[in-house]
N, C-alpha and C positions, 0 to 999 in steps of 0.2 A: 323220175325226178333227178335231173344231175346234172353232174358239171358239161355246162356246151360254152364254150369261148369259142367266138367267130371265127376265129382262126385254127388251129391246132385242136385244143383243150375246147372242150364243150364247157367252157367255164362256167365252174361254179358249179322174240328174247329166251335167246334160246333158253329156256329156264336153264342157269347154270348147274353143271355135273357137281352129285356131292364130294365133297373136299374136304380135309380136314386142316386147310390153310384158312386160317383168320377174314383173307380176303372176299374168300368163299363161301362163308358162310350167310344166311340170310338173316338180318337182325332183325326177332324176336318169333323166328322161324317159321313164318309166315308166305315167306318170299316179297314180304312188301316195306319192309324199313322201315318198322318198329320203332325207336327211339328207345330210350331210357339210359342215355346215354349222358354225362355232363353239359351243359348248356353251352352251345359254339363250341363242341368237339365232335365232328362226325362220326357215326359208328362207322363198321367197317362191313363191308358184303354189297351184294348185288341190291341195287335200289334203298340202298342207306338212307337213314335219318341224317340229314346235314347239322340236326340237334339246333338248329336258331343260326346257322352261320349262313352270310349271303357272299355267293361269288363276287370277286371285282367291289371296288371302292363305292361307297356309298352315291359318288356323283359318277359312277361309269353311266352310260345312255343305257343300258339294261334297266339300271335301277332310278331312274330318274322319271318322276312322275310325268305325264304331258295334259294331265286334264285341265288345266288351265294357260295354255300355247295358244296361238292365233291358230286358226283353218288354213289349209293352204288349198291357195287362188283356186286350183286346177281339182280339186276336191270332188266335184258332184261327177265330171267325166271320166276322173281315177276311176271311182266307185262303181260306176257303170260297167268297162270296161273290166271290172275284175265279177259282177256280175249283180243287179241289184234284188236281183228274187231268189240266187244260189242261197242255198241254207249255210248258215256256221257249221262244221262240223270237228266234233271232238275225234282226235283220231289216235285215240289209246282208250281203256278198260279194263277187265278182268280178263282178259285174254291175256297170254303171257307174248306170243308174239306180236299182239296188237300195240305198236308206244314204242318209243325208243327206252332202251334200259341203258343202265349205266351201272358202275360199282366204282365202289371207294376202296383204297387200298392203302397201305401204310408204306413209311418213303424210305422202307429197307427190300419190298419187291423188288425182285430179280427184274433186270431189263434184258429188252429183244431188242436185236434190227427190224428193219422194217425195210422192204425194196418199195418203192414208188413207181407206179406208173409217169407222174408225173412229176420228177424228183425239183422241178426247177422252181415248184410253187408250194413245195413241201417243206416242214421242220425235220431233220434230221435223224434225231431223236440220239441214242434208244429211246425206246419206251415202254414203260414199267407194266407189261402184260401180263395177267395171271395165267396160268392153265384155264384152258375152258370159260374165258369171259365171255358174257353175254353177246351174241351179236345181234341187230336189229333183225327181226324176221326169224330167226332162231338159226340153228348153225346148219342148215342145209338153205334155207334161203338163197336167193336170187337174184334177190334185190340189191337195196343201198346198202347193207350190212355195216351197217355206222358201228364203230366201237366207241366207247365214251369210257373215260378211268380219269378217275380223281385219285392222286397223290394229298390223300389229305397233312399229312407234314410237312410238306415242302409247299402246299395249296397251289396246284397247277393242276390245269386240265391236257388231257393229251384224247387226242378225238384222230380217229382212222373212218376212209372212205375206201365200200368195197374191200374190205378186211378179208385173207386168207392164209390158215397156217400154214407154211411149209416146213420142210424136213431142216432146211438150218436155219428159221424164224419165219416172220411173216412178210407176206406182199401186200400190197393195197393201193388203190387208185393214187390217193392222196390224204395227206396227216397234217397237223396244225398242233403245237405247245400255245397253251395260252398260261401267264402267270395270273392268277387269280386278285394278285396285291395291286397290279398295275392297271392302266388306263392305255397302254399303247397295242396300237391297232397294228393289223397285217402289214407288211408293205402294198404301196397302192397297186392295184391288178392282179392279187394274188386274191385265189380261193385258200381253202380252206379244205375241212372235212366236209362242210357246206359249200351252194353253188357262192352265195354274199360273202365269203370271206369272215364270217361271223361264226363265232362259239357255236356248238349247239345245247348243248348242257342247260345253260343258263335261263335259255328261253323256251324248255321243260314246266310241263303242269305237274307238280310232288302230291301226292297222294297228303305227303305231310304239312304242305304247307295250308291245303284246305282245312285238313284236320286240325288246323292252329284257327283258320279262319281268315287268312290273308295268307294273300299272293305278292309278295313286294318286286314284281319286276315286271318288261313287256314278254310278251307270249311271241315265240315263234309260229310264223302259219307260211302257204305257200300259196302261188296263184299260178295257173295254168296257160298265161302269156307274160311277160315283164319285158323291160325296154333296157336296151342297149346302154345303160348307162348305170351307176349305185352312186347312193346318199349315203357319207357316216354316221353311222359304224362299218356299216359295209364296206371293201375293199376290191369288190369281182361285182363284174355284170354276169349273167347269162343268157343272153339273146342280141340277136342281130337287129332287130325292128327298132327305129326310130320316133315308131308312133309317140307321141309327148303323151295320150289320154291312159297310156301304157304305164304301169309302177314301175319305180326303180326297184332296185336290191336295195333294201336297207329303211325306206320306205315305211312308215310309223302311221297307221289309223290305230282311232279309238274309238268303242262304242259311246254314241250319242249318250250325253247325259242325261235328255228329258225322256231316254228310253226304262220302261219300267221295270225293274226284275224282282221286284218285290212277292212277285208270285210262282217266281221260281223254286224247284229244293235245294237245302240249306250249299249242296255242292256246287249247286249248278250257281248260285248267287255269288260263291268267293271268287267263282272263276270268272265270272261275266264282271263282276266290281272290278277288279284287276285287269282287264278290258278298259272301263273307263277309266281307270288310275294312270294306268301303265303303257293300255294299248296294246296291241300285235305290232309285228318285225315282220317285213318281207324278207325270208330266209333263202328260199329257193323256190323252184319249179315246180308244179303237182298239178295236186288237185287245188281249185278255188277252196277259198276260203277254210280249208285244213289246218287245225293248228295241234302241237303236240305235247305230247307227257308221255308219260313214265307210265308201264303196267302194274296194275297191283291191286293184289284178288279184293282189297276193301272197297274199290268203288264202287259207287251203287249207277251201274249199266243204265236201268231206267232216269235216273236224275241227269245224268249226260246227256242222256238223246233229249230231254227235251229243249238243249240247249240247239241242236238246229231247227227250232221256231224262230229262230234272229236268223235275219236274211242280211245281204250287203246295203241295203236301203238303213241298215240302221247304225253303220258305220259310215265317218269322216274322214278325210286325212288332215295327219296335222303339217304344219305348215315345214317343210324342206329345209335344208339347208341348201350349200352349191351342188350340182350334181356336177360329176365325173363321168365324160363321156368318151372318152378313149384310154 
């Protein structure tokens, strides 16, 4: 799943070591992010309680409902094409390497360098890494090794792709600062720590926000062809194909609303509502229909999996803006 730009750039957990730094620690010692924390003050540790605070401005496209938007025209051939009998699939649980992880940290952490593969589509940084933070797949992983750190005092996100430590800081494919207060996007053509040039953090399934019983944002998920072009928020394509029946990056479906989940458990209901509220984000490459969260040993594995009984026949896309095709 990674960054392919037609040209050059293919555009677009570990459980943490114990510490006795603040950042490190796991709130409510669980390793899943606890709370009890003040209301809209994040604790601090590997898969933190956000405590009721939501990234980005109230009207950022994250948090901005679409269940009542027009359909858009090209809808039924999206849908196909991304695959209409492929199952939804959750792709985190109580596995610690299954989920992207993330940690919140406070905004007097020590900052690194960071060297880039791709310095020309990267933030600069530093950026405020702890010892031993979480990497996706765990720290011998292979993979995408996304890092993700919330500065919760300063509220900026700092996201690395392809994350590895060296002897005088780290290297990584590619890094993104997002400020959490503002609404301004990538420059256009730039990835990100994602292929779309989009946050990853934000479009995260929280262990706590089901535990509250709502989900206030859209879901990131990924499809396993997309088209040469991205819708905003996105800023980056990844693929050469012109096919139109093809998704953009950036790309918003929502599950049908005459689809029923009322017979779902109570987990698998906050997440599939939040679907129709919210919607999924074509974030990057993958697997069909893959969308992600956070690990954290309270999920109940069995009420996830029943959520790939929803196939692609039961999602829409909603209606586009312009797309960006070079």
């Amino acid at each position: 799943m990674r960054h392919i730009t037609t040209m050059v750039l293919c555009a677009v957990v570990a459980a943490c070591a114990s510490s006795t730094d603040p950042e490190h620690r796991t709130v409510g010692g669980d390793g899943g992010g606890g709370g009890g924390g003040a209301p809209g003050v994040p604790d601090l540790g590997v898969n933190a309680n956000l405590n009721g605070k939501r990234p980005f401005p109230d009207d950022n496209p994250w948090n901005t409902p679409v269940d009542g938007l027009p359909l858009d025209p090209n809808s039924a051939r999206i849908i196909a094409s991304i695959g209409l009998t492929d199952s939804l699939h959750p792709d985190f649980g109580t596995e610690p390497t299954y989920g992207i992880p993330y940690v919140v940290v406070s905004g007097t952490t020590a900052t690194s360098t960071v060297a880039f593969d791709y310095s020309d589509e990267s933030d600069p940084g530093p950026y405020p890494i702890p010892s031993n933070p979480p990497i996706e797949g765990g720290a011998g992983s292979t993979g995408d090794r996304h890092i993700l750190i919330i500065d919760r005092d300063n509220w900026k996100l700092y996201e690395l792709y392809a994350a590895y430590p060296g002897g005088s800081g780290w290297t990584a494919g590619s890094g993104a600062i997002f400020d959490f207060n503002s609404n301004v996007l990538r420059p256009a053509g730039w990835t990100s720590a994602d292929a779309a040039g989009l946050p990853i953090f934000p479009g995260l399934v929280r262990y706590e926000e089901v535990e509250d019983g709502v989900i206030r944002h859209a879901i990131r998920f990924t499809v396993r062809r997309s088209r040469h072009a991205y819708v905003a928020p996105a800023t980056h394509y990844a693929s050469s194909s012109t096919n139109d029946s093809l998704p953009p990056m950036g790309m918003r479906v929502r599950l049908k609303a005459s689809f029923d989940i009322s017979g779902f458990p109570p987990q698998a209901q906050v997440i599939l509502q939040a679907m129709k509220t919210y919607g999924m984000m074509v974030a990057d490459n993958g697997s069909d229909w893959f969308f992600q969260g956070a690990s954290d040993p309270r999920w109940d594995d069995d009420a996830l999996d029943t959520i790939k009984g929803v196939t692609g026949s039961n999602f829409e896309v909603v209606k586009m803006g312009p797309l960006t095709t070079n």
